[in-house]
C-alpha positions in Angstrom: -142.6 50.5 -89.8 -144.6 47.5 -90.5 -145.9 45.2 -87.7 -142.9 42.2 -89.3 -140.5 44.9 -89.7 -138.6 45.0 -86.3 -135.5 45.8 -85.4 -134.9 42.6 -84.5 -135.9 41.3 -87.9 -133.3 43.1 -89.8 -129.7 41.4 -91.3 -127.1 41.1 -88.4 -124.4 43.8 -88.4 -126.5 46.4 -90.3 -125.5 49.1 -87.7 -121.9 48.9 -88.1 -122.1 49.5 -92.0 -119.8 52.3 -92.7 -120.6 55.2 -94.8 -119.8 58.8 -95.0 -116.2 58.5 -94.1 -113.5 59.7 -95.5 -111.0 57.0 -97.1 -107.2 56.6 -95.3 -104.8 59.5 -97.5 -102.7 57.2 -98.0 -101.4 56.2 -101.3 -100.8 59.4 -102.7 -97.7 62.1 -103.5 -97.4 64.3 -100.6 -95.1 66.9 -102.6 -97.8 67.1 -105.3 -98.3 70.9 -104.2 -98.1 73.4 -106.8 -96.9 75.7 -104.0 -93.8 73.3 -103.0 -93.4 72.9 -106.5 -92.9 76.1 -107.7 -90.9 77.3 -105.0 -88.4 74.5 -105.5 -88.0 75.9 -109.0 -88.4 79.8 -108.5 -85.0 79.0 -105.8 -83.3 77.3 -108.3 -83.0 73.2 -107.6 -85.6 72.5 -110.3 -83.4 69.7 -111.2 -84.9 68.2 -107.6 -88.0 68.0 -108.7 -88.1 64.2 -109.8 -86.3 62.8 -106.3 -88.7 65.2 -104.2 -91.9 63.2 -106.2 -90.3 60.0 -105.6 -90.0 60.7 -101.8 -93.3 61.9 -101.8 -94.8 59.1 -102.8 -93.0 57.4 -100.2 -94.0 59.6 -97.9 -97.5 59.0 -98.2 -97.5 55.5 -98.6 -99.3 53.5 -96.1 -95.8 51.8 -94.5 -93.9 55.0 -93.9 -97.6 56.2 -92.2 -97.2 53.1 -89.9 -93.3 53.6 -89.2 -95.0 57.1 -88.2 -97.6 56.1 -85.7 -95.3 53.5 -84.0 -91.8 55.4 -83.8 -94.4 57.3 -81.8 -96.1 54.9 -79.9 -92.9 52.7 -79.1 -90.6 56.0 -77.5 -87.1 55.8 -76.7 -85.8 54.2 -73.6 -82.7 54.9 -71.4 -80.7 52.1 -70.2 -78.0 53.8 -68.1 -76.2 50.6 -67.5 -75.8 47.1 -68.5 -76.7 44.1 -66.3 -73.6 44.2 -64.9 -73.2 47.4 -63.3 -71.3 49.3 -66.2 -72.3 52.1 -67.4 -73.2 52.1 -71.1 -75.4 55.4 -71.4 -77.7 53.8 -74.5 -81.1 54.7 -75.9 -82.9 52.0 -77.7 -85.6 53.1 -80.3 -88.1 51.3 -82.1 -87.3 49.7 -85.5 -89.9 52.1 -87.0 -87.5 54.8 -86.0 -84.5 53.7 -87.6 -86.6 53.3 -91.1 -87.1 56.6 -90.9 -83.9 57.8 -90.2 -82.3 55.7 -92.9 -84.9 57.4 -95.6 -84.0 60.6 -94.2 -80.3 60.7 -94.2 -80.1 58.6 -97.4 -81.9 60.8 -99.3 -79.6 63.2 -98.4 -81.5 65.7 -95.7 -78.7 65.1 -92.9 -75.6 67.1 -94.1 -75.0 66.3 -97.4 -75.9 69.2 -99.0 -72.4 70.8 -97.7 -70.7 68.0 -99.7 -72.9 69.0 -102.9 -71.5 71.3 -105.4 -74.7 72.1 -107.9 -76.2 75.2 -106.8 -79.8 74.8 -105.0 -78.1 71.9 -102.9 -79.6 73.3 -99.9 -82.9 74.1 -101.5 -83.3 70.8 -102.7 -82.6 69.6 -99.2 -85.0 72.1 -97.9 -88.0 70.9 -100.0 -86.9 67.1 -99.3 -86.8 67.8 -95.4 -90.4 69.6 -95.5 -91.8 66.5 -97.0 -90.3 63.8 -95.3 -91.0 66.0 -91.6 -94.4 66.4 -92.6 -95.3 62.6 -92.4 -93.3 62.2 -88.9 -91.4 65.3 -87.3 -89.7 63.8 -84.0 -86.7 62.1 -86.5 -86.1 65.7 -87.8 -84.5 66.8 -84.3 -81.2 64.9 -85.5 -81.2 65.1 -89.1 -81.5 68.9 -88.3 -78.9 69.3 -86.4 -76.4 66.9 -88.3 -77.1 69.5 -90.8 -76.2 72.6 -88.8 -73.4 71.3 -87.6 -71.2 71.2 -90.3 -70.8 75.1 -90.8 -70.0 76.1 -87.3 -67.7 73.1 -87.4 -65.3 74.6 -90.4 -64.0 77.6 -87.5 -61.6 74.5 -86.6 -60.5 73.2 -89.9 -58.6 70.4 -88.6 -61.4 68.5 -86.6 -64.1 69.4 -89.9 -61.1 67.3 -91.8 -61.6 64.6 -89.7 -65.7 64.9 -89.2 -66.9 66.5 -92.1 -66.9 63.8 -94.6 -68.9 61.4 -92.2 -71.5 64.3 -91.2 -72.5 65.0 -95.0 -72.8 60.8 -95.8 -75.9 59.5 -97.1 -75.5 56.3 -94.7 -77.4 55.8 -91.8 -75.0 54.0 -89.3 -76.7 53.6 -85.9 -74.9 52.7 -82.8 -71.9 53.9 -80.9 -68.7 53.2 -81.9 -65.7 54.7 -82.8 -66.2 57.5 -84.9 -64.0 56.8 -87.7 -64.7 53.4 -88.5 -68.5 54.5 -89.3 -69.7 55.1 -92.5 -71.8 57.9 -91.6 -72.4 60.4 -88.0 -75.1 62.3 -86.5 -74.4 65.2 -84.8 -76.4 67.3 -81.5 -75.9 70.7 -79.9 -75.7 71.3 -75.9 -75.9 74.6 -74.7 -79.0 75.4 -72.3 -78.4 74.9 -68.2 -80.6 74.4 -65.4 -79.6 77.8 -64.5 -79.5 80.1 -66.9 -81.9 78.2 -70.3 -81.6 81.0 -73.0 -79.3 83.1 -71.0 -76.5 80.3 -72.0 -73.4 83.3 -70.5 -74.8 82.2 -67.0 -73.4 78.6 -67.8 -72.1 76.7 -64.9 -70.4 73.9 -67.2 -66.5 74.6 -67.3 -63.8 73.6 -69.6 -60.2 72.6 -68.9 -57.4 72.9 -71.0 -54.6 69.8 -70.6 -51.5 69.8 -71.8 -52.2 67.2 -74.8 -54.1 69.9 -76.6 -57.5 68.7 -75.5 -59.9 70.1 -72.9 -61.9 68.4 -70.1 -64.9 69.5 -69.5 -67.5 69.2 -66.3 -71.0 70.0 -66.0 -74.4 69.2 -66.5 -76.6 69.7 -69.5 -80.4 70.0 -69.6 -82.0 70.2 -73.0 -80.3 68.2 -75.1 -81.8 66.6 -78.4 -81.1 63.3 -79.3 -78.2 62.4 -76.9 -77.2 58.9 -78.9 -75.8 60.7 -81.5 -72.3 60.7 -82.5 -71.1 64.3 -81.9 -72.0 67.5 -80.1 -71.6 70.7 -80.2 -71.2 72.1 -76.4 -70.8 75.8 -74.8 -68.7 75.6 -71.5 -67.1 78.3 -69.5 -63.4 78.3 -70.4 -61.0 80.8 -68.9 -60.5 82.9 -71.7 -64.6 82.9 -71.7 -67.9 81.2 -72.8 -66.3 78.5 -75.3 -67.5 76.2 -77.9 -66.1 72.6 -77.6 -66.6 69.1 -79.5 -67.5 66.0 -77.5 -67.7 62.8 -78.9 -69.4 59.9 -77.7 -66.8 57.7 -78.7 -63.1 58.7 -78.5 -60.7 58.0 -81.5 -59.2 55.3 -79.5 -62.8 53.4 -79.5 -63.2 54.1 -75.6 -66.5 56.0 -74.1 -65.9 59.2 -73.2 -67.7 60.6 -69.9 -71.5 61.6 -71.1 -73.5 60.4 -68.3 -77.5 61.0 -69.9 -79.2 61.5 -66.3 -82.9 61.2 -67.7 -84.4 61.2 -70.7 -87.3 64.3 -71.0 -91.2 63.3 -70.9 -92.4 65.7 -73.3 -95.6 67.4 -74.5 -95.1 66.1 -78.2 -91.6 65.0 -80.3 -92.3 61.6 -78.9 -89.9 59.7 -81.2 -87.4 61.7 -80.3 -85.2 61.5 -77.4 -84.3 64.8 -75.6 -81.8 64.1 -72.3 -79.7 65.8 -69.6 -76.3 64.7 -70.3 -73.7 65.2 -67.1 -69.9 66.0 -68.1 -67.4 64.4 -65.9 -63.9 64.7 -67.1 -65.3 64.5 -70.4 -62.9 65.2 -73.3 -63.6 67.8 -75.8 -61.5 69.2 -78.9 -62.1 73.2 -79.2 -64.1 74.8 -81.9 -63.0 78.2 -83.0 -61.6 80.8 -80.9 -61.5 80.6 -77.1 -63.8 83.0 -75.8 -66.0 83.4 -78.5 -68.2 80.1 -78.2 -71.6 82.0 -78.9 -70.2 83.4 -82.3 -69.5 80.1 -83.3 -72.1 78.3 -82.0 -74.6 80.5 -83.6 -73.8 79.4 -86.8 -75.3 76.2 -86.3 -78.5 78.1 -84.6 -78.8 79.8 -87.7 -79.2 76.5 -89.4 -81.3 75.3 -87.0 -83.7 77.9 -87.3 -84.1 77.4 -90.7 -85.3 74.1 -89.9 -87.7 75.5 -87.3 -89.1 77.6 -90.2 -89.2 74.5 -92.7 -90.4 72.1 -90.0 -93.6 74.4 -88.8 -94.4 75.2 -92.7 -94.8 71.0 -93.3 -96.4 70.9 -90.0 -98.8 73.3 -91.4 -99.3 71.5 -94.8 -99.4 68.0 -93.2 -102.6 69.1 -91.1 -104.2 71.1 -94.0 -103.9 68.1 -96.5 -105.6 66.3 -93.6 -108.3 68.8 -93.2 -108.8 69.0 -97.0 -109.0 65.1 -97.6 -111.3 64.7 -95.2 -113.6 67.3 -96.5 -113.2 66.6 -100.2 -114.8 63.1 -98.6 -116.9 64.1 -96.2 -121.2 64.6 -96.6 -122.7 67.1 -94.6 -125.8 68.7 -95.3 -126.9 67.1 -98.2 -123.4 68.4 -100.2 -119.4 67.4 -99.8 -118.0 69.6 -97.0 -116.0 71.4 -99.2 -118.3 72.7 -100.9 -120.1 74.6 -98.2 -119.4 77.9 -98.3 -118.5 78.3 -94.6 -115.7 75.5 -94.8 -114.5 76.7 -97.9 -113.7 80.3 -96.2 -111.9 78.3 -93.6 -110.1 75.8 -95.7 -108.8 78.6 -98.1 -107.5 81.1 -94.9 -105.8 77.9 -93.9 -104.3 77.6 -97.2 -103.5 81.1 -97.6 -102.0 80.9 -94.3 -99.9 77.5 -95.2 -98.6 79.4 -99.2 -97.8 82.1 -97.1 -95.3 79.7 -94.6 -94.1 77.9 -97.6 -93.2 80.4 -99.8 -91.0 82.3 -97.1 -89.5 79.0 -95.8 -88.1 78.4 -99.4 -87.0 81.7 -100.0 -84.7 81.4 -96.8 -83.4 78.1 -98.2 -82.4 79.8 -101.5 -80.7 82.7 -99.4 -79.3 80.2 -97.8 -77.8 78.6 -100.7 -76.7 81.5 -102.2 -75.1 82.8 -98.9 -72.8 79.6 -98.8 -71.8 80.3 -102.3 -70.6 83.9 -101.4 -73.5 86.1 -102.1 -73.3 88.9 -98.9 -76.7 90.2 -100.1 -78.5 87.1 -99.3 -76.1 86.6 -95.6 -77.1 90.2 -95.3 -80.9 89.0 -95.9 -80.9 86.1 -93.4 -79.4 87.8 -90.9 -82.6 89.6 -90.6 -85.0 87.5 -92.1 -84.2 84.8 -90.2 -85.3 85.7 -87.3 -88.4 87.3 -88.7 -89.6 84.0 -90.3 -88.4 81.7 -87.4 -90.7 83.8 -85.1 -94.2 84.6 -87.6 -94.2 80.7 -89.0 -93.4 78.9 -85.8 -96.1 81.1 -84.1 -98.8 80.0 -86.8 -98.3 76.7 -86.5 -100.5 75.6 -83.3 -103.1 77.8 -84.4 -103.4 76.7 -87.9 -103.4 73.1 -87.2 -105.8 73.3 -84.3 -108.2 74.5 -86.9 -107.2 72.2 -89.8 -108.1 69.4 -86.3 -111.5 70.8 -85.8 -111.8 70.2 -89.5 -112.3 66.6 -89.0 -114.4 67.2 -86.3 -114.3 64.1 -83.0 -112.3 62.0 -85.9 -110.0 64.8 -85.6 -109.1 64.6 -81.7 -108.8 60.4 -82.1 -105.2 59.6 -82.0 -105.7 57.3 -85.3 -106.1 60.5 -87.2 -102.6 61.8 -87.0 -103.9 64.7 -86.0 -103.5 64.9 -82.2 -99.7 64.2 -82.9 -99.2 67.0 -85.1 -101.1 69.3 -82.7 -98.7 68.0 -79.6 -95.8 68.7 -82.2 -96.8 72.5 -83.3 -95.4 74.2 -80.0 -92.2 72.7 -80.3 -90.4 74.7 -83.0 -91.4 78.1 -81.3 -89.2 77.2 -78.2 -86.7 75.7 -80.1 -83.7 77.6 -80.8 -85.4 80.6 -79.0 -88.3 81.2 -78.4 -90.5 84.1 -79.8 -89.0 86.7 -77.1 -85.5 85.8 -77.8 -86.0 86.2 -81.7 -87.8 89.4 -81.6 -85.0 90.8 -79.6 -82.6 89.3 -82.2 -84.3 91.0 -84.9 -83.5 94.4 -82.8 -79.8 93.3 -82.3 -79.4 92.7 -86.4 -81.0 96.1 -86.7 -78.8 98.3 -84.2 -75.3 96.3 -84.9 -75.8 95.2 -88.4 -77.9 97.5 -90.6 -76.8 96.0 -93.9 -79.4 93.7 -92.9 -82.1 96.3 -93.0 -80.7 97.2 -96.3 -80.8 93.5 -97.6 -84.4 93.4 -96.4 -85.5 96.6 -97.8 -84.4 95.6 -101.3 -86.6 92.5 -101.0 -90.2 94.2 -99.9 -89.5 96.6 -102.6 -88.9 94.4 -105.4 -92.8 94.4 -104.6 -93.2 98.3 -104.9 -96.2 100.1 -106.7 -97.9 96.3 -107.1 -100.4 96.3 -104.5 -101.1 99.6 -102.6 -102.3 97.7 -99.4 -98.5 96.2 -99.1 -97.0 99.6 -99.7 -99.0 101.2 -97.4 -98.0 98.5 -94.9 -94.2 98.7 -95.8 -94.4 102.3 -95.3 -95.7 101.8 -91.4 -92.9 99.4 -90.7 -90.5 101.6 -91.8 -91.4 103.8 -89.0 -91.6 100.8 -86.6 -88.1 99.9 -87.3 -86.9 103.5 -85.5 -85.6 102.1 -82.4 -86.8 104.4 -80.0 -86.6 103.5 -76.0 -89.3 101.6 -76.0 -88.1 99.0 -78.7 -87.8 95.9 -76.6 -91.8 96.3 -75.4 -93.1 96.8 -78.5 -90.3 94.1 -80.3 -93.3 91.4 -81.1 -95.4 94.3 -82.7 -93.3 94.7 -85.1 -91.6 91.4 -86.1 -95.1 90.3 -86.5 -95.6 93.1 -89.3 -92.2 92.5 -90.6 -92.9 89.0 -91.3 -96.6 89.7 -92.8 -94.9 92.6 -95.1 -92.1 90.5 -96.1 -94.5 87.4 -96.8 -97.2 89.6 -98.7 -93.9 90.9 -100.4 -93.1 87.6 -102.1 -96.6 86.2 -102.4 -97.2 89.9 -104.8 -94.6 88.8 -106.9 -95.0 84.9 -106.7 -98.4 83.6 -106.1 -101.6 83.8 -108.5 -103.4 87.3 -108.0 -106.3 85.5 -105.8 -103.7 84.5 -103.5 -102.1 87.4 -103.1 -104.8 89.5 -103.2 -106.5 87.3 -100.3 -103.5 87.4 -98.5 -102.8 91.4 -98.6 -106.6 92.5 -97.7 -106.7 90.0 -94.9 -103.1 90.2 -93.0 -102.0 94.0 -94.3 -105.7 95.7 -94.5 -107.2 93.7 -92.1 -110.4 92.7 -93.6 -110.9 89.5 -91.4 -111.7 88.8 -87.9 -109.4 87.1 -85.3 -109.8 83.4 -86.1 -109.2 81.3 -89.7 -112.5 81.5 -91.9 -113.2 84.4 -91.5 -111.5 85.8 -95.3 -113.6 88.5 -97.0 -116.3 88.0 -99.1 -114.8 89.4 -102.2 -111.3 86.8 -101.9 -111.6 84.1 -104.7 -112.6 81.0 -103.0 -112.5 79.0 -105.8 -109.1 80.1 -107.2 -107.8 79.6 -103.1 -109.1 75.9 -103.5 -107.4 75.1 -106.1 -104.3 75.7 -104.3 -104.4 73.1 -101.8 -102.2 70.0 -101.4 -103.5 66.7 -102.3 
């Protein structure tokens, strides 16, 4: 440095020239994924495709980011009364909130599909709801169960005359009020207690039959999702037994019906969404299949919402990848772009693997799905097992997959400008949600002992994979043995609903994915030629090819 060339001497604001940093993703189609892509066409609602492009672009535009971050920012409020003294039981949301919600129903990820007659309906949905949750998840809580609704619903055929057609609208219609001057309702589920949580046959919340045909109900909820909807599904203790019930928010006759939200939760993540303790007080409800047998009906809709959980941790898992992957397609370090060192390449393509492997299986329950509703008892056969098998493996993946894909981006990884802390506080959530990894394990061990047409179903589906890779029959063959349910079943239930889901996964990626993929896949999660933490794939896997894969 010269004796004239100071520090001092050099242009103002030098220092805070920006370089090296990746752009905003912003801009860009967030279903262009060959892996999304070709799902949506292998399950058969290829004629999708168009809509799902046109929503990802809207996805990944820089307004729908911003409704994001502030339906975030801004979170619900309780107002339990009015300034009177009345007590009105609202929750106010953010504008940014409603935007989303009218995108999502509209485009028809609510209920609709149940109201759609082309086959793939639900797939198409599926796909639709993966990329729209990817750019904000909290919204999802409602649309989800608006979704799942419907089905349990049908087991009283009268009040799914009445509802049904406003649960599978494509309008958004906010607010209370009475239920059949809307043009479109939002459904919620209440079943945990204080006292019991999964255990839902130790509920306290009893039901009351009166002579008018309706029930009363009294009791005190304390997990329920998004408690301004329009309609809820409810478990109370009846005498004939645990019972499923309707309760409205608004009675047919326009007055409010008794749902007294106590609190509203303060949550880890799922910010935008409200999640409240709703107190029954005389509070009329309209019964939903047969007395006594409230879990058997219910569970219909927890089917549904497991899907979700499966589809919802899958886009969680692509959002933060395509976050990872932008930034280091953008990022210099070293003297080369970050991809393009080979360390970060190993990680980035486990991470991918990892995400193909989420998607792929998330899909393929969407098509069983479909097919299941259209009468194929192969594919019910198929869910009733696999279900459970994918709501545990994916939801389990998730925080640890988009930790990594956060360390990615290094300290612009953990600011909350990035996105990225929000999807981290949001992976937990859809393990816990409609049971948590314990409860589907053991579920997986009911569907064996009580149900094994299931076994059968999922039997036919690993070995539509036989002779192709002898590292995935080598693996099926172990399971086989695992799924003996000796005494000691329930202990060792996470062992092997963990293999299940890795056999079933490498299963479809034989027959569906480029070789590299599944090649990758099957020596690293069947043979075990990797260590304990993502990037840490085999030397031989075929980086390049796994690159190639990733979204955006």
């Amino acid at each position: 440095m010269s004796a004239t060339d100071t520090p001092h001497s050099r242009p103002s604001g030098t220092t805070h020239e920006v370089t090296n940093q990746p752009p905003p993703l912003t801009g860009h189609d967030a279903a262009d994924d060959p892996v999304l892509i070709d799902g949506v066409r292998r399950e058969g609602a290829d004629w999708y495709l168009d809509d799902l492009h046109r929503l990802g672009r809207r996805a990944g535009s820089e307004e729908v980011q911003r409704w994001a971050d502030e339906a975030n920012r801004h979170e619900p409020v309780l107002r339990t009364h009015d300034r009177y003294g009345h007590r009105v039981d609202e929750v106010d949301f953010h504008p940014s909130y409603h935007s989303l919600m009218d995108v999502a129903i509209g485009e028809g990820l609510g209920g609709a599909p149940w109201a759609d007659a082309r086959p793939g309906a639900h797939v198409a949905r599926a796909a639709g709801f993966m990329v729209w949750s990817g750019t904000e998840a909290g919204h999802g809580c409602p649309v989800s169960m608006t979704y799942a609704a419907v089905p349990a619903l049908r087991n009283s055929p009268a009040l799914a005359k009445v509802y049904e057609p406003l649960l599978t609208s494509r309008v958004y219609d906010a607010g209370l009020r009475t239920p059949a001057t809307k043009r479109g309702l939002l459904a919620g589920m209440g079943m945990t207690e204080k006292q019991g949580g999964t255990d839902v046959r130790a509920n306290t919340t009893v039901a009351a039959e009166q002579p008018d045909g309706t029930w009363r109900l009294r009791g005190h909820k304390w997990f329920t999702s998004a408690p301004m909807n329009d309609l809820f599904l409810v478990l109370a203790q009846a005498p004939g037994g645990l019972s499923c019930f309707l309760v409205p928010r608004v009675l047919p006759d326009g007055g409010r019906n008794t749902f007294r939200i106590q609190r509203l939760k303060d949550k880890l993540g799922n910010r935008s969404n409200a999640s409240g303790e709703p107190e029954f007080d005389d509070t009329v409800a309209w019964l939903v299949g047969d007395e006594g047998r409230g879990v058997r009906t219910i569970i219909e809709m927890v089917t549904m919402t497991r899907l979700d959980c499966v589809l919802g941790s899958a886009a969680g898992m692509r959002a933060a990848l395509a976050q990872a992957t932008h930034h280091a397609r953008h990022r210099t370090v070293f003297g080369a772009r970050l991809v393009e060192q080979p360390l970060m390449r190993n990680v980035l393509a486990d991470l991918g693997l990892e995400s193909e492997a989420a998607t792929t299986l998330a899909l393929r329950l969407a098509g069983a799905t479909d097919r299941a509703q259209r009468g194929d008892a192969q594919e019910r056969a198929f869910l009733r097992l696999a279900t459970a098998i994918g709501k545990y493996w994916v939801c389990k993946r998730q925080p640890a997959a988009v930790a990594e894909a956060l360390e990615c981006l290094g300290g612009n990884g953990y600011d909350e400008a990035s996105g990225m802390p929000r999807l981290y506080r949001e992976a937990p959530l859809n393990g816990i949600w409609e049971g948590s990894g314990n409860v589907n394990a053991l579920d997986m061990l009911r569907a064996l002992t009580r149900e094994p047409e299931s076994l059968q179903a999922f039997r036919t589906e690993v070995e539509a994979a036989a002779g192709a890779d002898g590292r995935l029959d080598a693996a099926w063959r172990e399971l086989q043995g695992e799924f003996v349910l000796t005494e000691d079943a329930p202990l060792r239930a996470r062992r092997v609903i963990e293999r299940a889901a890795l056999v079933l996964q490498g299963s479809l990626l034989v027959r569906h994915a480029p070789h590299a993929v599944a090649d990758a896949f099957c020596a690293s999660r069947l043979a075990g030629d990797r260590g304990l933490a993502f990037g840490t794939l085999p030397a031989g896997a075929d980086f390049t090819a796994l690159l190639e894969r990733l979204p955006v």
